[in-house]
C-alpha positions as CSV (number, residue, x, y, z in Angstrom):
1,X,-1.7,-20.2,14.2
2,X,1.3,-22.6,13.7
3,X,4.7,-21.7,12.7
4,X,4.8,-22.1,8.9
5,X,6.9,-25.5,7.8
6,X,9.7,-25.8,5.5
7,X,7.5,-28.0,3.2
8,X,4.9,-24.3,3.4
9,X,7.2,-22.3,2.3
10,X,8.3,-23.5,-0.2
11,X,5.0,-23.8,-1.5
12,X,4.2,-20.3,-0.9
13,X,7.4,-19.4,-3.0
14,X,6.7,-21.2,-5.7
15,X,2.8,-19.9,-6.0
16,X,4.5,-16.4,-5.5
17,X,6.7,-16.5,-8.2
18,X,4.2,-18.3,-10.6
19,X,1.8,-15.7,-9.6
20,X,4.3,-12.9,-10.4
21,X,5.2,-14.3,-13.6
22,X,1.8,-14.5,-14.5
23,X,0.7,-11.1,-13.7
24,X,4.0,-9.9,-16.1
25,X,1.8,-12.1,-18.8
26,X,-1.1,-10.9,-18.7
27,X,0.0,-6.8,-18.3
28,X,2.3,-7.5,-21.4
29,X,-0.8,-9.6,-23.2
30,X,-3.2,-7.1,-22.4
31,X,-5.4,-8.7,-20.2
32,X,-8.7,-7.5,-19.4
33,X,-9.5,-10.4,-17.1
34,X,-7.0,-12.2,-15.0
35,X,-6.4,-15.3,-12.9
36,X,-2.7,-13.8,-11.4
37,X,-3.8,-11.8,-7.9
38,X,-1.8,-7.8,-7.8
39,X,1.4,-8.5,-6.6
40,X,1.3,-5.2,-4.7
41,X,-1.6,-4.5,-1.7
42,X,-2.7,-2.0,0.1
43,X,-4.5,-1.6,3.4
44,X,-6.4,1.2,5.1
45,X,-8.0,-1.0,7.8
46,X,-10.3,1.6,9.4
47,X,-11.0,5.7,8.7
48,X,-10.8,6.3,12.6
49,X,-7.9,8.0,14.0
50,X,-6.7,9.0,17.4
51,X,-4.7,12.2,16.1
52,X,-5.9,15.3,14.2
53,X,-2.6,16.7,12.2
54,X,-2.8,19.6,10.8
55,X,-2.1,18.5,7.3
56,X,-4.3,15.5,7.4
57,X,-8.1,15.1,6.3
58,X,-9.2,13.7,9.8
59,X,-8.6,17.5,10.8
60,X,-10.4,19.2,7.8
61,X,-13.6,17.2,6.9
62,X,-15.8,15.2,9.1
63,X,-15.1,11.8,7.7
64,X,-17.2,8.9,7.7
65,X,-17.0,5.4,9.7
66,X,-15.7,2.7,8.0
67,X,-13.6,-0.5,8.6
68,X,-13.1,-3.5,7.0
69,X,-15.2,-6.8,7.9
70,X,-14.2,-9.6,9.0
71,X,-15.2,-11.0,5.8
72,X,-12.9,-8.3,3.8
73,X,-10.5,-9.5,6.1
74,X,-10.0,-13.0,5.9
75,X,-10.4,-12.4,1.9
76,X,-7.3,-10.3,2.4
77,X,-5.6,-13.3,4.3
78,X,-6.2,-15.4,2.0
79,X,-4.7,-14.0,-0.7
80,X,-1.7,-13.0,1.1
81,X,0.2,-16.5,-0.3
82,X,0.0,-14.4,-3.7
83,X,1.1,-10.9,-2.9
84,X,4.7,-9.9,-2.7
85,X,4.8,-6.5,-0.9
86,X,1.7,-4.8,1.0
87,X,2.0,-1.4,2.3
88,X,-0.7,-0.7,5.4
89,X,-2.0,2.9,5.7
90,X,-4.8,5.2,4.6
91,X,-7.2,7.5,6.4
92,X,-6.7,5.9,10.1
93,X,-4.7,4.6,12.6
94,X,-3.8,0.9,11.6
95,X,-2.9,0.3,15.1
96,X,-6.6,1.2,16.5
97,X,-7.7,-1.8,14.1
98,X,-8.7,-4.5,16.8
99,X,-7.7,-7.2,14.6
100,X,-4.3,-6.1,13.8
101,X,-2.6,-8.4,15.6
102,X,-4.7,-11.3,14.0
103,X,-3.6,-10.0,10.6
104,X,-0.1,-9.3,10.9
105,X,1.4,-12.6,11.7
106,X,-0.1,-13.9,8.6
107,X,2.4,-11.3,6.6
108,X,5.3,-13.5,8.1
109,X,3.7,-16.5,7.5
110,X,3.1,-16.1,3.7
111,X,6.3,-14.3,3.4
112,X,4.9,-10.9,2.0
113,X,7.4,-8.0,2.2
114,X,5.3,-5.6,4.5
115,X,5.3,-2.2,5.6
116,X,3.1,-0.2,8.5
117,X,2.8,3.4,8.6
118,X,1.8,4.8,12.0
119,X,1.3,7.5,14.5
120,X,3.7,6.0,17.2
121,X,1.3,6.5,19.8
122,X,-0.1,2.6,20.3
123,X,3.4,1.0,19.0
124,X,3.8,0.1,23.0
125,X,0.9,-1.6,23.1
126,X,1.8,-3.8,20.0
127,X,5.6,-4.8,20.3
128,X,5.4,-8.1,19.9
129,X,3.0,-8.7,17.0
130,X,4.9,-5.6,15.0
131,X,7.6,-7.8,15.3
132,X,6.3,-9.9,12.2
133,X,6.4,-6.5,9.8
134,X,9.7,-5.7,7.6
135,X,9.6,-2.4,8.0
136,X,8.0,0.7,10.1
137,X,7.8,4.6,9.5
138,X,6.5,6.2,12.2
139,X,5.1,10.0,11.8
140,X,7.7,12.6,13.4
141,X,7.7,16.3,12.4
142,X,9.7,18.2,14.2
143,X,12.8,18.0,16.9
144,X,10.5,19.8,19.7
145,X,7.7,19.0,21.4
146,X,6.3,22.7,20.6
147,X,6.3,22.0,16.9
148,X,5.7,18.4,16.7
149,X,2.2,18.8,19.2
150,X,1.3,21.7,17.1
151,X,1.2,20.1,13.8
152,X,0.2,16.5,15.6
153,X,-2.6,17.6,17.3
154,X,-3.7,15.1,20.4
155,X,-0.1,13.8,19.5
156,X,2.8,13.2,23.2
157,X,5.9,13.7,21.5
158,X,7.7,12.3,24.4
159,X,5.8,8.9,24.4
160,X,6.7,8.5,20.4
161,X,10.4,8.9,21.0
162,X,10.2,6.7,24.0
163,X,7.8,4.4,21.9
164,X,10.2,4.1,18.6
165,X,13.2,3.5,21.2
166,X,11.1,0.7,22.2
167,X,10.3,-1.0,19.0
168,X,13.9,-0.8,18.4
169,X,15.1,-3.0,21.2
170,X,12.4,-5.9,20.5
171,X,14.5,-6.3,17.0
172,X,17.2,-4.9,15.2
173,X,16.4,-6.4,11.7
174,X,13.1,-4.7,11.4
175,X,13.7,-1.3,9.5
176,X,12.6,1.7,11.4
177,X,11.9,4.9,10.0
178,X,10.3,8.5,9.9
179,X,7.5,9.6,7.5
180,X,8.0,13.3,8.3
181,X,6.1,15.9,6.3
182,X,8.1,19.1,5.3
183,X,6.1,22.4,5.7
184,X,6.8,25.9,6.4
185,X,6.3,25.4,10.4
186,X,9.5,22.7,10.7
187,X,11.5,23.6,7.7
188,X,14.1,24.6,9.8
189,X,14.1,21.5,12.1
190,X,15.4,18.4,9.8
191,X,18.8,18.5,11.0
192,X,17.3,18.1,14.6
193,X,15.0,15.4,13.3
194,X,18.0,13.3,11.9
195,X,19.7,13.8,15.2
196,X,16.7,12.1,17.3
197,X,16.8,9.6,14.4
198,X,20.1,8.8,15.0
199,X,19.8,8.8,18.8
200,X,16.8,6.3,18.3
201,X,18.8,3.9,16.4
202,X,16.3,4.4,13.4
203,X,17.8,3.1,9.9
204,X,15.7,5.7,7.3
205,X,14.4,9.3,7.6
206,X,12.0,10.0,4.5
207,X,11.0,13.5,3.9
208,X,7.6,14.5,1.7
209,X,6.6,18.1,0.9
210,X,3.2,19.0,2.8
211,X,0.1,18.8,0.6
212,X,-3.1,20.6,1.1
213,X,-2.4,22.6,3.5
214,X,-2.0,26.2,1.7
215,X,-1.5,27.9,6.2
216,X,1.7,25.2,5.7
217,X,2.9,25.6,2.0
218,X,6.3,25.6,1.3
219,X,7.6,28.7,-0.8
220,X,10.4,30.0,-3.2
221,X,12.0,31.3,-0.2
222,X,12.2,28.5,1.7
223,X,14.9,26.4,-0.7
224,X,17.7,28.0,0.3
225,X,17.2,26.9,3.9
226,X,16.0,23.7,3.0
227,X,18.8,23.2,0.8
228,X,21.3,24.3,4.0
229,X,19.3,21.9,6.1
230,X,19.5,19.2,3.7
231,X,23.3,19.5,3.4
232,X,23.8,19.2,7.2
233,X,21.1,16.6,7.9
234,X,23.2,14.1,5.4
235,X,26.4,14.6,6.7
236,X,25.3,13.8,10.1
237,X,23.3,10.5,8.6
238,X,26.7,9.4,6.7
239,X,28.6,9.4,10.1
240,X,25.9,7.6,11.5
241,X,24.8,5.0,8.9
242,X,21.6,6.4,8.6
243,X,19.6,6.5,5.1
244,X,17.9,10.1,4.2
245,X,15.6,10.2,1.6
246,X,14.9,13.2,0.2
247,X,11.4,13.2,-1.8
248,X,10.7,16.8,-2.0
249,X,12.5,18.8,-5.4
250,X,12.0,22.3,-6.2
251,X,9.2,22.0,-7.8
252,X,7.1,21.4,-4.4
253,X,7.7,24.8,-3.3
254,X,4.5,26.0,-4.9
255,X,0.9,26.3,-5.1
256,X,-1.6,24.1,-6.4
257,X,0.9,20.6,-7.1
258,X,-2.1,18.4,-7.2
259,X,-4.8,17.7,-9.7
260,X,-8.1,16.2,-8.4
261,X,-10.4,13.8,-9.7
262,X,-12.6,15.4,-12.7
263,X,-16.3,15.4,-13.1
264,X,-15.8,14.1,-16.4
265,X,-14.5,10.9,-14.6
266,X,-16.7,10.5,-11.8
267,X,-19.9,10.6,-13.9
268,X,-18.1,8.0,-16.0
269,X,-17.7,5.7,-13.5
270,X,-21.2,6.0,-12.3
271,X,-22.1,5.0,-15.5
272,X,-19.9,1.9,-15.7
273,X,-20.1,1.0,-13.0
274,X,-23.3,2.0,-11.1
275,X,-24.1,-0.4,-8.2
276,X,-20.9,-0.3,-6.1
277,X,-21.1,3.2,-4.2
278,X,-19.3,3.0,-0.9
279,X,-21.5,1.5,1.5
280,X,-22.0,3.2,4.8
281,X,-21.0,1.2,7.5
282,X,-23.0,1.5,11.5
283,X,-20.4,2.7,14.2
284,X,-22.7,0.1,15.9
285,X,-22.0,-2.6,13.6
286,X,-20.4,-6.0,15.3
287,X,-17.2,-6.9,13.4
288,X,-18.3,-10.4,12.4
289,X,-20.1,-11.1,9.2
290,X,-20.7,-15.1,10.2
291,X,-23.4,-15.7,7.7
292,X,-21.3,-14.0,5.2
293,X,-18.4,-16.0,6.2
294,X,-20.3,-19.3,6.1
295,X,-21.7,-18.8,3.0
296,X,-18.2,-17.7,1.1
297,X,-16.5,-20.8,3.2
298,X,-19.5,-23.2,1.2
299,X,-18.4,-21.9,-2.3
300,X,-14.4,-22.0,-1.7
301,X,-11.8,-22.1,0.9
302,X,-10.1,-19.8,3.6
303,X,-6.7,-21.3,3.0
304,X,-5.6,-20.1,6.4
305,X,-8.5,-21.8,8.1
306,X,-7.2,-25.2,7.2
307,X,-5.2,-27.3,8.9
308,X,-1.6,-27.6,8.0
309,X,-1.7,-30.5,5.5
310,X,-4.4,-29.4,3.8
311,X,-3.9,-25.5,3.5
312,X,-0.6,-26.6,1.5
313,X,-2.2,-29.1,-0.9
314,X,-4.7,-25.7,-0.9
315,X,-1.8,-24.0,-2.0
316,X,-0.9,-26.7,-4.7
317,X,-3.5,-26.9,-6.6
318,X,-3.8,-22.9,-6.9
319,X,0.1,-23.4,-8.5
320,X,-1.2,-26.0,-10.5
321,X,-4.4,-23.4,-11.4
322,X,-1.7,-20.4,-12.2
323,X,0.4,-23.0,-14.5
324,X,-1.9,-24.4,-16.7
325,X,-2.7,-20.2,-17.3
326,X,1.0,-19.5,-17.6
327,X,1.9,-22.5,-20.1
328,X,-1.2,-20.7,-22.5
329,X,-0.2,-17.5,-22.1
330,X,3.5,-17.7,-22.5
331,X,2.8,-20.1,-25.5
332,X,1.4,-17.2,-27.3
333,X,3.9,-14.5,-25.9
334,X,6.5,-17.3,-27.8
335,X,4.4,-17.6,-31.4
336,X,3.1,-14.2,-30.9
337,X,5.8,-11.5,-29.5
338,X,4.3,-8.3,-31.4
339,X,2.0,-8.8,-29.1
340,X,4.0,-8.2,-25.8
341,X,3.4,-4.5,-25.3
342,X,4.1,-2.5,-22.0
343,X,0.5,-0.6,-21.3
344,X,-0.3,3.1,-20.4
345,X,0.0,2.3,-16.8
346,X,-0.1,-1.2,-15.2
347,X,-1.8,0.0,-11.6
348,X,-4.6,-2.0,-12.6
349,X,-3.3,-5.2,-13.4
350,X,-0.4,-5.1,-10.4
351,X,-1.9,-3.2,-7.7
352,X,-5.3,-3.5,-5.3
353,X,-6.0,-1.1,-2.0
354,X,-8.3,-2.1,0.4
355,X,-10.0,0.7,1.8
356,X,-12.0,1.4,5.0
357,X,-14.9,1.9,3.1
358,X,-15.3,-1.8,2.2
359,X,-14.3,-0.7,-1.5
360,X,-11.6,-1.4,-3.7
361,X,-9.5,1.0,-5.2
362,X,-7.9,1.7,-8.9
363,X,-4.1,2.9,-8.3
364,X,-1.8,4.6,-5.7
365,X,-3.1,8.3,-7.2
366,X,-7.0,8.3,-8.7
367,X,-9.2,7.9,-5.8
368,X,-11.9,6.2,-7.9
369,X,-13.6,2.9,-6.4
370,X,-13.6,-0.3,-8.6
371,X,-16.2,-2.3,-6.7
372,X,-16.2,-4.5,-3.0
373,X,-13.2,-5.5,-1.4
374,X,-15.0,-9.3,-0.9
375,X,-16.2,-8.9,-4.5
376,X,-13.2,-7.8,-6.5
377,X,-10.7,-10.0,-4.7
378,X,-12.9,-12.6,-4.7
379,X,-13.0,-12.6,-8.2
380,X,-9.4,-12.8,-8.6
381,X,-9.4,-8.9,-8.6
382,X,-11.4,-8.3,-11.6
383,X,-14.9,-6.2,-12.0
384,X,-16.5,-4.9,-14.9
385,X,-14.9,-1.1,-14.4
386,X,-11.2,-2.7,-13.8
387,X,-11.8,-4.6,-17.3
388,X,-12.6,-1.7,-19.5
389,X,-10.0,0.3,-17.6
390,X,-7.3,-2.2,-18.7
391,X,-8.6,-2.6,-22.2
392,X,-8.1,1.1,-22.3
393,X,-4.4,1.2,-20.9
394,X,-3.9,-1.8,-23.1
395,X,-4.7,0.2,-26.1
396,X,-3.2,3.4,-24.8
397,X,-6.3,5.3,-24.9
398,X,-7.3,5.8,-21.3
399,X,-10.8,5.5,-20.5
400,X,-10.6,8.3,-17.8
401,X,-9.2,11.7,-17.2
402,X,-7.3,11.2,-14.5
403,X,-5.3,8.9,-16.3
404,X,-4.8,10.7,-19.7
405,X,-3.3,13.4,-17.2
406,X,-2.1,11.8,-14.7
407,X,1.9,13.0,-13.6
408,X,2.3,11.1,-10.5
409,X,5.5,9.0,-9.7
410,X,2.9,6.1,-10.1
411,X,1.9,6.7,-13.2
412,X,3.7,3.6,-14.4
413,X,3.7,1.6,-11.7
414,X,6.2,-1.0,-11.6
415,X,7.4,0.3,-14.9
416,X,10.4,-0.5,-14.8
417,X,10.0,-4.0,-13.6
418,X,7.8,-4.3,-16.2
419,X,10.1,-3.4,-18.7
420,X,12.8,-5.3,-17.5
421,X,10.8,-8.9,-17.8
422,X,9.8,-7.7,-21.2
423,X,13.5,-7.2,-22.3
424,X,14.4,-11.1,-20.4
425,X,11.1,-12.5,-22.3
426,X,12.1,-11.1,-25.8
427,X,16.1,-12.4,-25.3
428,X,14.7,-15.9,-23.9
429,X,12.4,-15.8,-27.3
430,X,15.4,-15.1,-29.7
């Protein structure tokens, strides 16, 4: 793969923005079928992992085999010239993932703001292509190798310090930083944690509370040393320029935080949707799809299969695609305004995850499947199930449960954003 041209990207900017814009559109317009692509991706590449943490479900359940095809791959690729952030993590190891290093170049090349979460223990074996990433967090929880093996199980603490040193040295613009789970085992450790941080050279230290896990829980008695900890861990990070982020309020230090998917929605999305069950995949099962491949090549275009002149006249007519939709849409918002309305949630019109599974998934909080990855991005990210869903957020009568109750941070996803282009659309109106 070539180095992307001046002439590329500025093509991939301006189908990025259009694309953007149009998505705004058709959230604010209600939607229930659109031609704009989720500005927002995620990626769990495969459900295999070489650790077993204590707080993780690899250590709990017996969890099935699944990775994404080649086909589901270069679907994901070629959408990439669309997407403005993508976030890679899930149920495995990214970094196990033999294709990685085919896929993450292509996050460079089509300018998507990207992010990796990862075990540290591979990162030496991938320097150079994590190189082409914005930004890294890299699983630490504790300041000892007693605490951090315990609750990393198969984890070598030494080899991930010496590891994130590593990563460090090939660049100092990409951002580094810890993804480090707060429990009752290294409550008492996050000033040490910052300290290695700091020694590292990492820029960010982001702490979550430890979900279920009940052996691990965090407790009423346990804020006053988190708070001490707290105090000391940021006034080391001010004298070091390093950025904590504290996601974990007093609330967390309880029982039973979470909610879980209702019966009442899982038999409705049988019913609306009742060929798409996750499809098993073969441990055995080669990587290639060609056939597959072929015949999706016949019916469209891999843009990033073509060479250079042609995968930017590719690009151009997918602007001109996006404008024609953008010219009727915002013709209406213009003659139309009462019609601008910010929905429920907007998950489903600005955000897609790519599971191991080979299926699609709603939003950042309901683990409900919405139909093929191949299928639903293939379509532009649409299915029956995501249509009705939208038509429901649209209206502010959620279709499902999980939804009506939903309180997660992501229950209005890119709310704010959201909000903000409606407010810029109205003024440009009057």
């Amino acid at each position: 793969m070539s180095n992307a041209t001046p002439a590329l990207n500025e093509t991939v900017f301006k189908l990025k923005s259009l694309n953007a814009h149009l998505n705004e559109l058709e959230t604010l317009l209600g939607k229930e079928h659109l031609l704009s692509v989720p500005t927002h991706l995620e990626i769990d590449f495969l459900s295999e992992c070489n650790l077993r943490c204590q707080m993780c479900h690899q250590a709990k359940y017996v969890m099935p085999h699944g990775k994404l095809t080649e086909l589901q791959l270069n679907k994901l690729i070629d959408r990439l010239p669309y997407i403005e952030t993508a976030m890679i993590a899930g149920l495995g190891e990214p970094l196990l993932y033999k294709k990685i290093g085919d896929f993450l170049p292509f996050l460079r090349r089509y300018a998507v703001q990207s992010h990796l979460f990862t075990n540290g223990m591979l990162i030496d074996k991938h320097l150079d292509t994590l190189k082409n990433l914005n930004k890294i967090s890299i699983s630490f929880d504790g300041d000892n190798k007693d605490t951090f093996e315990f609750l990393r199980s198969r984890a070598d603490f030494d080899k991930i310090v010496k590891n994130m040193a590593a990563l460090r040295s090939t660049s100092s613009d990409l951002c580094l930083a810890t993804s480090t789970v707060i429990s009752s085992k290294n409550i008492n450790e996050i000033v040490g944690i910052v300290k290695i941080a700091i020694e590292v050279g990492l820029n960010e230290v982001h702490l979550s509370p430890v979900d279920h896990t009940p052996s691990l829980e965090l407790k009423k008695t346990d804020i006053a040393n988190f708070t001490a900890q707290i105090e000391q861990a940021q006034q080391l990070a001010q004298s070091a320029n390093l950025t904590i982020f504290n996601n974990i309020k007093t609330e967390d230090f309880r029982e039973d935080r979470n909610s879980e998917i209702s019966k009442e929605d899982k038999q409705n999305v049988s019913e609306l949707f009742p060929d798409s069950p996750p499809t098993p995949q073969n441990p055995q099962e080669k990587d290639e799809d060609l056939d597959a491949i072929k015949i999706l090549s016949s019916n469209g275009v891999f843009v990033h299969e073509l060479p250079a002149a042609e995968e930017r006249i590719e690009l151009e007519h997918r602007y001109r695609k996006l404008k024609t939709r953008y010219n009727e849409l915002f013709k209406v918002a213009l003659s139309e305004p009462n019609r601008l309305k910010i929905p429920d949630c907007s998950a489903p019109w600005k955000y897609t995850f790519a599971r191991s599974n080979g299926q699609a998934r709603l939003c950042p909080y309901a683990d409900i499947d919405v139909g093929k990855v191949e299928d639903v991005l293939g379509a532009d990210y649409n299915s029956p199930l995501l249509e009705k869903i939208r038509r429901s957020l649209a209206d502010k009568r959620p279709l499902l449960a999980v939804c009506q109750n939903c309180t997660d941070d992501h229950r209005k996803f890119r709310g704010k954003e959201t909000k903000s282009y409606l407010n810029s659309l109205i003024a440009s109106i009057k």
